[in-house]
C-alpha positions in Angstrom: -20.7 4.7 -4.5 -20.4 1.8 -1.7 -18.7 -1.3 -3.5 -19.2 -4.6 -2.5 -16.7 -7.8 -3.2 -17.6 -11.2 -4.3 -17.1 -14.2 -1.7 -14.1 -15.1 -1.4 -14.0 -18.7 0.0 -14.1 -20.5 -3.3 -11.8 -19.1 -5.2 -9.4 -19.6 -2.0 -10.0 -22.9 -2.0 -9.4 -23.5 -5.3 -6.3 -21.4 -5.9 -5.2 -23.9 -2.5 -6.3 -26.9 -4.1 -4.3 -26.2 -7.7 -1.3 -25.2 -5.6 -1.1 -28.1 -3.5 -0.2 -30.5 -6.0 3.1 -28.7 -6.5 3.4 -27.2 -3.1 7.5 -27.4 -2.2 8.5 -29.1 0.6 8.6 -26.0 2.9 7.9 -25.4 6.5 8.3 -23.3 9.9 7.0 -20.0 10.7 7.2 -17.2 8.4 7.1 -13.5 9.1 5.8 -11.2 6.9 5.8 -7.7 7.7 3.0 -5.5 5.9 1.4 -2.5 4.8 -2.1 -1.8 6.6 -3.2 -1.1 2.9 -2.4 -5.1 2.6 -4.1 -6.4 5.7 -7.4 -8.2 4.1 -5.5 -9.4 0.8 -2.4 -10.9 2.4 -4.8 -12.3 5.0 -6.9 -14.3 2.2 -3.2 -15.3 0.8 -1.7 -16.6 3.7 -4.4 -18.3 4.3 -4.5 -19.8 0.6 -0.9 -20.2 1.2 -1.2 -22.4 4.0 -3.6 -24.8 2.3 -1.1 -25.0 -0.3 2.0 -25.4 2.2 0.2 -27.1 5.7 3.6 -27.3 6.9 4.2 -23.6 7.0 2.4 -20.7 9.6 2.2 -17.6 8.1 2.9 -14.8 11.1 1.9 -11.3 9.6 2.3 -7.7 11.1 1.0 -5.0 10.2 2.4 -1.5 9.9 2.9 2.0 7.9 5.0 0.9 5.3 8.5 3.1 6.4 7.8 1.8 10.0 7.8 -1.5 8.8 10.9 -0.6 7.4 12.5 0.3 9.9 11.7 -2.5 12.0 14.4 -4.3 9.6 16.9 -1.5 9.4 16.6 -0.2 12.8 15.2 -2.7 15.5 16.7 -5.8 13.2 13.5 -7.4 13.5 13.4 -10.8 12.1 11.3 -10.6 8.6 11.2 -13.3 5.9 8.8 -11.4 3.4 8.4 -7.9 3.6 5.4 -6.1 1.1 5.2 -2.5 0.9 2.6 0.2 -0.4 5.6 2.1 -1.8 8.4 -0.1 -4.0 10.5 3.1 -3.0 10.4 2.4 0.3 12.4 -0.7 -0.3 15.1 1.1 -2.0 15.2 3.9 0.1 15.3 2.1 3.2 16.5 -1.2 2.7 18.6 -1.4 -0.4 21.9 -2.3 -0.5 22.2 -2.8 3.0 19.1 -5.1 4.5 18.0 -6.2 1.1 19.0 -6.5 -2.5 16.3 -6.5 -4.8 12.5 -5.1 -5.2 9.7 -6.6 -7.2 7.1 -4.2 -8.1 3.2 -6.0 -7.9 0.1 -4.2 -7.3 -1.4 -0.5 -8.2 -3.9 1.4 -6.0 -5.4 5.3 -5.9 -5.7 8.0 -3.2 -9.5 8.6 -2.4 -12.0 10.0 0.3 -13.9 7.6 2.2 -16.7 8.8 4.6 -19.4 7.4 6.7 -23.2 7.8 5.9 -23.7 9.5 8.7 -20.7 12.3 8.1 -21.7 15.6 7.7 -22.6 16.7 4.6 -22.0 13.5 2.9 -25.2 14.3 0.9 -23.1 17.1 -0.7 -19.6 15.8 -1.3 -18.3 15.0 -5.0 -15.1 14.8 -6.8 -15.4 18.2 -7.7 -15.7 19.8 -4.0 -14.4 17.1 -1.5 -11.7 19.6 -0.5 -14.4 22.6 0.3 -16.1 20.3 2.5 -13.0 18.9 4.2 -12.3 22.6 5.0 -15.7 23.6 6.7 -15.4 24.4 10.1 -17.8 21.5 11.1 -16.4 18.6 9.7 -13.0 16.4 10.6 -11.1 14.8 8.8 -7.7 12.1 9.5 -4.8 10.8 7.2 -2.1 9.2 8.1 1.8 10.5 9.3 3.8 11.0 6.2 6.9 9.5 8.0 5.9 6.2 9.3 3.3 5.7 5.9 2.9 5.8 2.4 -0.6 6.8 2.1 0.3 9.8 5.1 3.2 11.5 2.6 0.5 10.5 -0.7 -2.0 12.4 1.1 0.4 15.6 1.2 1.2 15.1 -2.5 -2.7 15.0 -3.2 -3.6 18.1 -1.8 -0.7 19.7 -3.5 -1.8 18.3 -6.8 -5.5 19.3 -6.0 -4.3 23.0 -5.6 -2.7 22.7 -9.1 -5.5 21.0 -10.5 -8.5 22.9 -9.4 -5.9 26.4 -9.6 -6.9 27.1 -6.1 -3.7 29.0 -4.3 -3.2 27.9 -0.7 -5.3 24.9 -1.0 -3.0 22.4 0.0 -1.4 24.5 3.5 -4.9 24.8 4.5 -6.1 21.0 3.9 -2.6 20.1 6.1 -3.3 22.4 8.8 -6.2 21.8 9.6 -7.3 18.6 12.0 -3.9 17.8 12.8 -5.1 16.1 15.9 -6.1 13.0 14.0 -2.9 12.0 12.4 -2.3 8.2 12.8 0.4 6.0 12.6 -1.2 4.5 9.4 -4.5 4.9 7.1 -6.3 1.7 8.7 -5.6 3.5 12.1 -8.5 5.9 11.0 -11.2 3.7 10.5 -12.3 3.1 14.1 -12.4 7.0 14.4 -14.3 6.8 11.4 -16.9 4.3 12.4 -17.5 5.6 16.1 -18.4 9.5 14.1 -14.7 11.1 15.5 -14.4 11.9 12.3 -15.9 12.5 9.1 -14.0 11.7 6.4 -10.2 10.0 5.7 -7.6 10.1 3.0 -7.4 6.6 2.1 -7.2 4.2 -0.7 -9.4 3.2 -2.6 -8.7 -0.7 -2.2 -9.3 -0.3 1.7 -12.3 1.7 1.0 -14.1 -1.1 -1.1 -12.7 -3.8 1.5 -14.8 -2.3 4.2 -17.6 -1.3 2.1 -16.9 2.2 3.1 -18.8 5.3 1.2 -16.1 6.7 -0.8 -15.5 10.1 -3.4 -13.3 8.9 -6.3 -10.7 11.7 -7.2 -9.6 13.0 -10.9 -6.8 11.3 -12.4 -4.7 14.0 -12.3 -5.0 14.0 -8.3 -5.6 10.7 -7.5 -1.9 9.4 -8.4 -2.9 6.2 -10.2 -2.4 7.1 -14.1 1.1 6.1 -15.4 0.8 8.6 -18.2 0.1 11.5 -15.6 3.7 10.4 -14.0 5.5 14.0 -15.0 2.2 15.6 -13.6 2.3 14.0 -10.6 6.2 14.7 -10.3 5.2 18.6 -10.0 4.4 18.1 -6.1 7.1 16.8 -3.4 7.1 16.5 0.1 10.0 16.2 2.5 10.1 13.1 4.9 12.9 11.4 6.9 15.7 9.4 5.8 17.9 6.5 6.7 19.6 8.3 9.8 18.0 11.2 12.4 18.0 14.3 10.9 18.4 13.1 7.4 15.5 14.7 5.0 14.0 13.0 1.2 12.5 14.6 -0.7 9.7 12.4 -2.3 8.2 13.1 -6.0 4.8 12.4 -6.8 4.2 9.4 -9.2 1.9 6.8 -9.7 1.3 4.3 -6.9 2.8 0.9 -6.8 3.5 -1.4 -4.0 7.1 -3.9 -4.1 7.7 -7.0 -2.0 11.4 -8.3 -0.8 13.0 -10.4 1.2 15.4 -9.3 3.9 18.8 -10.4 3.3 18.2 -11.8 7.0 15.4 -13.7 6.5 15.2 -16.3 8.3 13.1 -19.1 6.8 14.6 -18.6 2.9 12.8 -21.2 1.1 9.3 -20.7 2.8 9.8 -17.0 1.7 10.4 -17.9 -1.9 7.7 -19.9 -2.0 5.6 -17.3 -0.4 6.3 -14.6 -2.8 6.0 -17.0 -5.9 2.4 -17.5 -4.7 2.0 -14.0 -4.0 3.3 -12.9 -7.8 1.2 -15.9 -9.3 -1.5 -14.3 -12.0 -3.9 -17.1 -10.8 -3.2 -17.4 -6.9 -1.9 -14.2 -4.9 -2.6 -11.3 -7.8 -6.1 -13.0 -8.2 -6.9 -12.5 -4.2 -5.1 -8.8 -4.7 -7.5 -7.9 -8.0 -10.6 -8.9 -5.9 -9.5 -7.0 -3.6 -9.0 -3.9 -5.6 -5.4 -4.0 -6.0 -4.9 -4.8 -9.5 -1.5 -6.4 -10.9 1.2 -4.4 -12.5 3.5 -7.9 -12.8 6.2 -7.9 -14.5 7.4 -4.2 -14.0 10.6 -3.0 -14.8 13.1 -4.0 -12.0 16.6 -1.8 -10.9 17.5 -4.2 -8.8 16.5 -7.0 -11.3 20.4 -9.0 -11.3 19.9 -9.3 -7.8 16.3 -10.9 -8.3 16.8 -14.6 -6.9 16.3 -16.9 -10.4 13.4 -19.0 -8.9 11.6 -14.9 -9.2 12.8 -13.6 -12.1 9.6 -14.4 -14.3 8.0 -12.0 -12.1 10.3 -8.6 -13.1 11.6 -7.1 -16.1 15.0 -6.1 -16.5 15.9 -2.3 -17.2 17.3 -1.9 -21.2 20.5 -0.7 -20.9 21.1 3.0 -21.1 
């Protein structure tokens, strides 16, 4: 099942090339805070970006999505663009008070990636990945629910996978067990992966095929990718922390999607604009995020659509009134 992408060089060049002849007269430095999930397809569009804007320098950090988030709320960290693996993130954590709207973007799915040389990999399928995770013998890392999107999607899988296969228990065992490798994000894993620490991690599929991992695709009804399985998926919660210390969500399942904003704080505005433009662009940044396995969803319905600055309206849909 190992998936390999098409160079991606050319088509670079050439989404720089068409941009450049009506690039805006931006410039500076601009910070964009990320999810790991978006490491190798915002890397390939800054760098597009750049070509396109020669005045600007595209700074990106990488982070679980809610950390990320709180690097704005908490640590007032300046941010220009901010692009999440969860939309709800944003309007948890940010909105109204750090930011004012949310543009939802790309899709993605929860699967297993492994290693060829992890134990059992002969064996595992989409029909008994979890029995395998559970053997004594084998390890197995996600990521920590509270700091990142794929961490609390992981939960939500195994409790859809106990619904799904009608096996009682399933999901307390899958979280009990190999606790010790919890990272800060899903990326985090991969080195353990690579050096045999463990065998197998709860990832997404995008990252998967960006590494050329080995990789067990899921059912629909686990793998939280379907829009029309949304009320299935809504069947399993988890709790993770809110805006202040002590404060609890509770998180529904649904169907993934990643958002972008910009801080109300941000402080290079029009490089920003520009950015995300080329970002929501069918034929420059969603064209780098489909060949990278992260396929558009733009426009999506927007809550937060009036706040939506006019220059990115295009890019969302506005709610029909109730």
């Amino acid at each position: 099942m190992r998936r390999r992408l098409l160079p991606l060089w050319p088509a670079l060049m050439l989404i720089a090339t068409a941009a450049a002849g009506d690039a805006a007269e931006v410039s500076g430095d601009l910070m964009v805070f990320h999810a790991g999930s978006l490491s190798a397809p915002f890397a390939q569009i800054a760098a597009a970006f750049e070509q396109a804007h020669p005045s600007v320098r595209v700074l990106r950090e990488a982070a679980g999505s809610r950390a990320c988030a709180r690097k704005i709320a908490d640590l007032a960290r300046p941010c220009d663009v901010f692009g999440s693996a969860d939309y709800s993130v944003i309007n948890t954590l940010l909105i109204p008070q750090y930011a004012d709207w949310c543009i939802r973007f790309a899709s993605n799915e929860m699967a297993i990636a492994y290693h060829p040389s992890s134990r059992h990999a002969d064996e595992i399928g989409r029909d008994n990945w979890y029995r395998i995770l559970l053997r004594d013998d084998v390890a197995f890392g996600r990521s920590d629910p509270n700091a990142d999107p794929c961490g609390y999607r992981t939960v939500l899988t195994a409790k859809l996978a106990e619904k799904h296969y009608r096996e009682p228990g399933l999901a307390e065992r899958l979280l009990h067990k190999d606790r010790r490798h919890i990272r800060p994000k899903e990326t985090d894993l991969l080195a353990l992966l690579e050096a045999g620490a463990i065998d197998y991690v709860f990832i997404y599929r995008s990252v998967a095929q960006q590494h050329e991992l080995e990789y067990v695709t899921l059912p629909d009804e686990v793998n939280l990718k379907k829009p029309e399985l949304t009320e299935w998926y809504r069947c399993a919660t988890v709790e993770i922390s809110g805006k202040k210390p002590g404060e609890v969500l509770v998180k529904r399942g649904e169907p993934m999607i990643y958002g972008v904003t910009m801080p109300k704080s941000a402080p290079n505005r029009a490089a920003a604009l520009a950015f995300v433009a080329f970002l929501l662009d069918e034929n420059k940044g969603l064209a780098i995020m489909r060949k990278n396995g992260q396929p558009s969803v733009v426009p999506a319905l927007s809550a937060t659509y009036a706040h939506v600055p006019a220059e990115l309206k295009r890019f969302a849909l506005e709610l029909p009134p109730p």
